[in-house]
N, C-alpha and C positions, 0 to 999 in steps of 0.2 A: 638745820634750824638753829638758828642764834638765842644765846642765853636771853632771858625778859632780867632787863635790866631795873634794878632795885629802884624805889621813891627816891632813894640817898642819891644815885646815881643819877639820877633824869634832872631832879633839881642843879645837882653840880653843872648837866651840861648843858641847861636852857634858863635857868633862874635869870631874872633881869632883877639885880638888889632892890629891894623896897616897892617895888613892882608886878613881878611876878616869880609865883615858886610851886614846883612840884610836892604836893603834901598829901598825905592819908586823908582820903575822906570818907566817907560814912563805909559800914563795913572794912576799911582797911584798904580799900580800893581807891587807886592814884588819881589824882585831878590836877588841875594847875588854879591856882587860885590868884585873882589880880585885883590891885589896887593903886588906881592911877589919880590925879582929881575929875576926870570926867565920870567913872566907872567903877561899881566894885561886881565884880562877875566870878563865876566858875566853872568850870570844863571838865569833866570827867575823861578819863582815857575808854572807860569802859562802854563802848558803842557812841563813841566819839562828840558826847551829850554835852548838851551845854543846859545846866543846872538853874542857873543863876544870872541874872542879868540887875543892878540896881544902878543907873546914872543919876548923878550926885543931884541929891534934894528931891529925890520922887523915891517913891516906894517900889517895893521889889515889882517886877514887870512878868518873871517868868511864873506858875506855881509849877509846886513840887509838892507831893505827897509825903505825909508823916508814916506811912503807911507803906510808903515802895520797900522793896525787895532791893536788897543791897549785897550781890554774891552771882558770883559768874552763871552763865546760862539763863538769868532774869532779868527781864526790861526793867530800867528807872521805870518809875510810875509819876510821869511830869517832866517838867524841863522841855528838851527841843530833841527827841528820839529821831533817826535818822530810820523811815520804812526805805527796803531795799533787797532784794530784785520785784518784789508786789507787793502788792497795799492789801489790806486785809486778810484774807483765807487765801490760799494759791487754790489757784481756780480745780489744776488736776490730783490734788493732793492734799488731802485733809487732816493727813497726821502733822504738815509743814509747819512750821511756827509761823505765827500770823505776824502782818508784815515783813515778812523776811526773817534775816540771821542778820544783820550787820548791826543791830539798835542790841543784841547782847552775844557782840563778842569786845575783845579786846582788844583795841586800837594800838599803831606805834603814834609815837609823839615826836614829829617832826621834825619842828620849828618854834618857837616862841622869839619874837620881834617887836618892836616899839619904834617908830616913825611919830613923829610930833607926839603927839598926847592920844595916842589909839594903841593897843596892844593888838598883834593877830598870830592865831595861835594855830598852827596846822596839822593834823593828824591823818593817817592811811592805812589803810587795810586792801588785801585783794585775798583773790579767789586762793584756795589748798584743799587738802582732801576733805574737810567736811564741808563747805561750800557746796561740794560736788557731789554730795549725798544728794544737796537738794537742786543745784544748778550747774547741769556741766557743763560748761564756761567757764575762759578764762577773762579775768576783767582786775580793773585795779581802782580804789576811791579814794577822794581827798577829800575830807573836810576842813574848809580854812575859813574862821572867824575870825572878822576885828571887831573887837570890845572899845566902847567909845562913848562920847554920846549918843550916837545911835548902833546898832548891833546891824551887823554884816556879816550874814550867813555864804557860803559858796561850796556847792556840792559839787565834786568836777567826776566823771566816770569813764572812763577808759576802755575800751574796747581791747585788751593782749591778745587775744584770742584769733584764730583763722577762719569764723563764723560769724553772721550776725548776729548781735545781742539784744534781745527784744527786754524791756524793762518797766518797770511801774518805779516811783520813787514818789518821797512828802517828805518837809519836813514840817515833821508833826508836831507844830508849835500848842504846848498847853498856855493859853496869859493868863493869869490873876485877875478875876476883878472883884468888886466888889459883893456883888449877888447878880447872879444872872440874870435874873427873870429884871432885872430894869437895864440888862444890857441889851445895844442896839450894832448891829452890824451892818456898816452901810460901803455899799462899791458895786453891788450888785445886784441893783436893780434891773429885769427882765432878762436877766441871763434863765437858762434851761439847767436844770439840776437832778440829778437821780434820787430819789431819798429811799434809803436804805432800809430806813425804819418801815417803811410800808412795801418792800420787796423790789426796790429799786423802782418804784412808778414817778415816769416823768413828771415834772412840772415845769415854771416858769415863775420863779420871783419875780413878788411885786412890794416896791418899797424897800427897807429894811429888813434886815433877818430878825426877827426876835424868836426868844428859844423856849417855850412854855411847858415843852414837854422835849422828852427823847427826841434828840434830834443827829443825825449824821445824813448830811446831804454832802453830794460830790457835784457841783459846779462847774459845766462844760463851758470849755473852749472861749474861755475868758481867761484874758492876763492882767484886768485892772486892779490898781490896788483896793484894799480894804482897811476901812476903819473899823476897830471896836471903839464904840461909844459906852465912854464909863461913867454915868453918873453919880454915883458912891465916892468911886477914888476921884471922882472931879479931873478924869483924863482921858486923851483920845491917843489909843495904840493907833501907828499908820502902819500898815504891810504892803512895802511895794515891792515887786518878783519881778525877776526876767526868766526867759526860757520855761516858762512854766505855764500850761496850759490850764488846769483845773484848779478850782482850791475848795479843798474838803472843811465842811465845819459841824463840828463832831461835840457833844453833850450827853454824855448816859444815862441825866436824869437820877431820879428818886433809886428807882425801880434796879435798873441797871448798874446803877454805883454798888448795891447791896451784895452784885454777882461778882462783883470785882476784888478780890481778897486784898490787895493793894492800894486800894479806895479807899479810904472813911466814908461813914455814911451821907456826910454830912459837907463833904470835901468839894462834891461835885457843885457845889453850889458858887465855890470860887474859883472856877474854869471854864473858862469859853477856849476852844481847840479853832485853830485859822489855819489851813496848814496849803501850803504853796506845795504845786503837787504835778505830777503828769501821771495820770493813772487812768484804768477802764478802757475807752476808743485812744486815749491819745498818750496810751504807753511810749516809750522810745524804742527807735528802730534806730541801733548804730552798726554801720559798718565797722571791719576787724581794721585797727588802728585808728581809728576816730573817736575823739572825745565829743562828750555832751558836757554842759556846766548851767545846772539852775539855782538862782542867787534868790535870795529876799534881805530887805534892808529895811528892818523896826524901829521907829522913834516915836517917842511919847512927848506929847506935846497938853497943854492944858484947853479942859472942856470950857 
């Protein structure tokens, strides 16, 4: 195993001057921080998160808790957590950490690039012996964002392994908005959805999502984009995905925020969760040397 090279170090061999640079962030823990004129964003190394998202003249797009846990072995609480090899509880094993291990381990930091006026930043992790407590499987991931005007996520996963690898994945987008209860989520009208909150009993959206109470629904076998509709911030979040089959939209309410130690009480009220996702019936199924790659691509445009 190779030494984990220092903030001092990562900066010397990826900094773009005036642009982007390896720096401490909260906790002590490394991220890349950029500022371009399209974009001012952040990346953590630690479960490959991207923190921060503000294109120039709009307000911050991503939330982030005042609240999250900042030190190895705990998820950011906000930003853009990467769930990975399942989403939620693993089905056969209840001591597992919920959605996977990859959203808090520690990433290497690949690449950092600049093409026109977009920075994209790449990071990878794969399978070693604690992985294999929970998943024995071999596999390898890339996370690669371009920071821009619009934010360009790309999850790619790799199959190393001599077996197939069955997989749940999301990226589990927290946005900002204003107050929930006057946000409007529109793309998915008459789609079929599980909702969680009531023991996974089906339904069928009709119209817009609006969120009144506790809400975590998982949204079948649709790949249309979605809008949050923000009346407050006077803006409309677009999320359009590829390769992605479901998309999870998650609120834990009053009630649920209070259970969350990394919450504020009061926090859940500026998050609406969209999260582009293959999870439930339409996990992945890859064979040994084939990659999967599911993208989403954010811009905010005015209500």
């Amino acid at each position: 195993m190779g030494t984990i090279p220092t903030i001092e170090e990562l900066d010397r061999r990826f900094a773009i001057a005036g642009i982007a640079h390896a720096v401490a962030g909260n906790g002590g823990l490394p991220k890349v921080r950029i500022t371009t004129p399209e974009a001012e964003a952040e990346m953590y190394l630690h479960g490959a998160q991207v923190t921060s998202w503000k294109p120039t003249g709009e307000e911050e797009v991503i939330f982030l808790s005042k609240h999250s846990h900042w030190q190895d072995g705990n998820a950011i609480r906000g930003g853009i957590p990467i769930c990975f090899p399942w989403f939620r509880a693993k089905a056969d094993d209840a001591n597992a950490p919920a959605h996977g291990f990859v959203r808090t381990k520690a990433w290497q930091l690949d690449s950092v690039t600049q093409t026109a006026r977009v920075v994209t930043v790449s990071m990878s992790t794969k399978s070693d012996e604690g992985t294999k407590r929970w998943l024995p499987a071999d596999f390898s991931l890339v996370h690669r964002v371009t920071f821009g005007d619009e934010l360009k996520l790309e999850l790619a996963v790799t199959n190393t392994g001599t077996t197939s690898l069955r997989f749940e994945e999301a990226l589990h987008t927290y946005h900002r908005v204003g107050h929930i209860e006057a946000v409007r989520l529109r793309g998915l009208d008459g789609v079929s959805y599980l909702d969680n909150a009531e023991s996974n009993r089906q339904k069928t959206q009709r119209g817009d999502v609006l969120m009144t109470k506790k809400t975590d629904n998982a949204y079948l076998n649709t790949q249309l984009a979605l809008e949050v509709l923000d009346p407050e911030l006077h803006r409309r979040i677009r999320i359009a995905k590829e390769n992605s089959f479901t998309t999870v939209v998650w609120n834990p309410w009053g009630e649920g925020a209070k259970s969350l130690p990394d919450l504020g009480d009061d926090e859940w009220r500026q998050m609406a969760c969209a999260e582009p996702s293959n999870v439930l019936g339409f996990a992945v199924d890859l064979a040994p040397g084939r990659q999967h790659t599911m993208s989403a691509t954010i811009r905010v445009e005015d209500l």
